[in-house]
C-alpha positions in Angstrom: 22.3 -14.1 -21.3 20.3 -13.8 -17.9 17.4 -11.2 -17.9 15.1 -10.5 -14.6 11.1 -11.4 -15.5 8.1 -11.0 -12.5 6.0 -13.7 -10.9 2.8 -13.0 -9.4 0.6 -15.2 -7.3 -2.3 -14.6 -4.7 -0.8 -17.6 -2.4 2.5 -17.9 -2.9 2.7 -21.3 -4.4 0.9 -20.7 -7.9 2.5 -18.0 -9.5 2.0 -16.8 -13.8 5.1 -15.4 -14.8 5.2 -12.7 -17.2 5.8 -13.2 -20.9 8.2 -10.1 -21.5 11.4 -9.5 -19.0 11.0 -6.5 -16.5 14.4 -5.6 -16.6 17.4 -6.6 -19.2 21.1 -6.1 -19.3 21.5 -2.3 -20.5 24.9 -1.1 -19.7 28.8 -2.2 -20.3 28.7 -3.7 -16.9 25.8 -5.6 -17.8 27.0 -7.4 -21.1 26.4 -11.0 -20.0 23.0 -10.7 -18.0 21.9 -9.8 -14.6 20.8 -12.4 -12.2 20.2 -13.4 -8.3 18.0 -9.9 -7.5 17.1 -9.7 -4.0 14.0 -7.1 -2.9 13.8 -5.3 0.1 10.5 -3.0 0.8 12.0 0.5 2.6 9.0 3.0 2.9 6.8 2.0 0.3 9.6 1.2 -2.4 11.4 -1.9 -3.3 14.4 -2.0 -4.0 16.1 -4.4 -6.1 20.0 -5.6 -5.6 21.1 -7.7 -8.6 24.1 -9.3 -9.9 25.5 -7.8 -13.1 28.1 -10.0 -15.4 30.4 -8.7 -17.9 33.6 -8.4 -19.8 34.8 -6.0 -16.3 33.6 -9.2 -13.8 31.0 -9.5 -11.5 29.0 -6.7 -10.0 26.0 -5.4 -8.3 23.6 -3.3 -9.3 20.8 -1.3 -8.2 17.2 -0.4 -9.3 14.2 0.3 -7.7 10.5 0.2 -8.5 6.7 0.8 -6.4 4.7 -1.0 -8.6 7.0 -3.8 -10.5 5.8 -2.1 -13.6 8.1 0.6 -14.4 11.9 0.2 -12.9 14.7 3.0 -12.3 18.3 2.2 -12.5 20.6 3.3 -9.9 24.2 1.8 -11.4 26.6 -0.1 -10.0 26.8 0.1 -6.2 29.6 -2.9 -5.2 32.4 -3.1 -8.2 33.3 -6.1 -9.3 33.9 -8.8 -8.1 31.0 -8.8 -5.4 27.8 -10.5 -5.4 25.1 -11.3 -2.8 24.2 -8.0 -1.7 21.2 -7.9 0.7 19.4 -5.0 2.4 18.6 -4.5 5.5 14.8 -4.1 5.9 14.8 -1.1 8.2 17.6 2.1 9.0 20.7 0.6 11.5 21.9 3.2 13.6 20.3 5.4 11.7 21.7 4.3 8.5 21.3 1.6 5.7 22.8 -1.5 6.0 23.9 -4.5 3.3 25.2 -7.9 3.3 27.9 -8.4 0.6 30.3 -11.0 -0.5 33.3 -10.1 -1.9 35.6 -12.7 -3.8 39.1 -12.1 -3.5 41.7 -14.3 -5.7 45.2 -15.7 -3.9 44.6 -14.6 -0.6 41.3 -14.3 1.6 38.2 -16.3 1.3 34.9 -15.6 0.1 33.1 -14.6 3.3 30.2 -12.4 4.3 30.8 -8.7 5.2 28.6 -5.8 6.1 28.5 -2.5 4.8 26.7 1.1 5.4 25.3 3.7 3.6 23.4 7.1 3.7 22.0 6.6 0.4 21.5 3.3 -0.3 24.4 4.1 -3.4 27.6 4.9 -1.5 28.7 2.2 0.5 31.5 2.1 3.2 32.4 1.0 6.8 32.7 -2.4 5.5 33.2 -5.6 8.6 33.5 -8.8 7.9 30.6 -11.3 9.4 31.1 -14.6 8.4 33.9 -17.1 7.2 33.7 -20.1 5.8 34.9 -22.8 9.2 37.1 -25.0 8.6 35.1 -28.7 8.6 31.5 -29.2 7.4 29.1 -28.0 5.3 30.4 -24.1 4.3 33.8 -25.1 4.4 34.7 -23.4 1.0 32.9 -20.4 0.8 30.3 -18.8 2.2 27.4 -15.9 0.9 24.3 -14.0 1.6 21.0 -15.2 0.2 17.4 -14.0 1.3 16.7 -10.6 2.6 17.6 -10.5 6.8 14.7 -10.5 9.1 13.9 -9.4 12.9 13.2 -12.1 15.0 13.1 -12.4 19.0 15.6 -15.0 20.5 16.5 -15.7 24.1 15.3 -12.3 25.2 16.1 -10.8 22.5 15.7 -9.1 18.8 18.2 -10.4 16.3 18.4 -10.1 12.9 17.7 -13.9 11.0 20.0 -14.2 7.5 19.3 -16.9 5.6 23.2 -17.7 4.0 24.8 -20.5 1.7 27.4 -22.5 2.1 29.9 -24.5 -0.1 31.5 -27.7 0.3 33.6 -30.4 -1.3 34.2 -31.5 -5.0 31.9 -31.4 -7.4 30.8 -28.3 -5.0 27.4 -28.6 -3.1 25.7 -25.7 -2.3 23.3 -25.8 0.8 21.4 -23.6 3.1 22.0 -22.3 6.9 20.9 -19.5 9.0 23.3 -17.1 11.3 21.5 -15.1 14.1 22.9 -11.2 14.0 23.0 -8.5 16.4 20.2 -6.5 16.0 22.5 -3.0 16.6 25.6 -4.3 15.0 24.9 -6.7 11.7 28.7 -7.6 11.8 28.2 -9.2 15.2 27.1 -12.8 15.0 25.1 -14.2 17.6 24.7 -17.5 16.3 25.1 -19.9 13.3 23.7 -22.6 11.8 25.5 -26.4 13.4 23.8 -28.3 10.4 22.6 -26.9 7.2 18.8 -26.2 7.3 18.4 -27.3 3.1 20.1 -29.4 1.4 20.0 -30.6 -2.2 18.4 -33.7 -2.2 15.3 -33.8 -4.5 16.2 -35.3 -8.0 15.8 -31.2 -9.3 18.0 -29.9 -6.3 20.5 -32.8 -8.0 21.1 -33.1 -11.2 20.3 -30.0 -14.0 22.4 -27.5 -15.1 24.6 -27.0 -11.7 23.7 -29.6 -9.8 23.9 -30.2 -5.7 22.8 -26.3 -5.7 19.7 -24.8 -3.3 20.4 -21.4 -3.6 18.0 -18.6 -2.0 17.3 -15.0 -2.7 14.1 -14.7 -1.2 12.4 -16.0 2.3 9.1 -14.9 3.9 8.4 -15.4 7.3 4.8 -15.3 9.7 5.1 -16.7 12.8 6.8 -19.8 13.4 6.5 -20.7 9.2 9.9 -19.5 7.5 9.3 -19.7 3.7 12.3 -20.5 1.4 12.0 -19.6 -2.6 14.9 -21.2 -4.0 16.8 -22.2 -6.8 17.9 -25.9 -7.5 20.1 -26.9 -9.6 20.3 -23.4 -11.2 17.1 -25.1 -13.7 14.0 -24.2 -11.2 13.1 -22.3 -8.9 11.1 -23.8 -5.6 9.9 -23.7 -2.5 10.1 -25.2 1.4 8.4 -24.4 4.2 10.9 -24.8 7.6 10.3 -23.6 11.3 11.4 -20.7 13.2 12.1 -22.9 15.8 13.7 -25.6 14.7 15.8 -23.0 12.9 16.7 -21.5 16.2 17.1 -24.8 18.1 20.2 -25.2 15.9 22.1 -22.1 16.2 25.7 -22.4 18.0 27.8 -19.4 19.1 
């Protein structure tokens, strides 16, 4: 049902979006769509993490691409069910690292883990990162969303996620940050008190999931940290937030 299309824009507001899909569901493990991709640029090739939903559950898949024009599938790389899978930007440690959330039925919660790999296909030496707490605004479950970049905080380089977090019923989905080690991915640093978006924009509101800002992509230059989201699971959109303000919020 859900197919991946491209957007392209020279400001990153304005964008024409493609009349034919770039990529479609093509395999068994695919057979309801593929949705949520995330991109991360690793030596002049991006590579695209996607949620695949079928008959077996829900997935991630790989593919990769250098000029968003022609796309090579790399398969499944986190069975079902796990969704949210981030890149790292750059080699931890000398290897490749992921965000990933699985989702586990009776016991556990759906948390944030990290994962390693020499390939960027095999994945292993999987930590958890981040639980749901047990008051506030990610109180029922928590997952990645944009790809993880380096910033410097009190002295130091961290890595910045960008994560959402699920509360009450109805559920509402909303946005918060959580500062990583810069070494060691599955060490947090610090995490968002408050959430940093929250649905509150008639199209964040009602449509076809409503209360839902959901990221899978952020830019960031300077002190502006740019947030492409979806709302509502009907559009996607756009906010501009500070680095610092983002910071300023963080508790251990």
């Amino acid at each position: 049902m859900s197919h991946l299309r491209v957007a392209r824009s020279t400001d990153g507001i304005h964008f024409e979006v493609e009349g034919l899909p770039a990529l479609v569901a093509a395999t068994a493990y695919e057979g309801f769509g593929i949705e949520d991709p995330r991109i991360t640029q690793l030596d002049g090739v991006y590579w695209i993490t996607y949620t695949a939903v079928s008959n077996y559950g829900i997935g991630t898949g790989l593919a990769s691409t250098t000029d968003f024009r022609k796309f090579e599938r790399h398969g499944i790389i986190f069975p079902p069910p796990n969704r949210n899978v981030t890149i790292f930007p750059e080699k931890i440690g000398g290897q490749y690292a992921a965000l990933h959330r699985p989702m586990p039925e009776g016991l556990g919660q759906h948390s944030i883990w990290t994962a390693r790999s020499a390939d960027l296909k095999s994945w292993g030496s999987h930590r958890v990162v981040a639980t749901p707490r047990e008051t506030g605004w990610d109180d029922t479950k928590v997952g990645g969303g944009a790809v993880p970049f380096k910033v410097h905080f009190e002295k130091e380089d961290g890595w910045l996620a960008i994560y959402h977090g699920v509360t009450g019923t109805p559920p509402v989905y909303s946005l918060g940050a959580l500062l990583l080690n810069r070494y060691d991915p599955s060490k947090v640093r610090g995490r968002s008190r408050e959430p940093i978006l929250v649905p509150e924009a008639p199209y964040e509101k009602e449509g076809f999931f409503g209360s839902v800002v959901f990221t899978c992509g952020a830019l960031n230059d300077g002190d502006l940290v740019r947030v492409y989201y979806g709302a509502a699971d009907g559009v996607v959109a756009v906010a501009d937030l500070s680095l610092q303000e983002i910071l300023s919020g963080l508790v251990a």
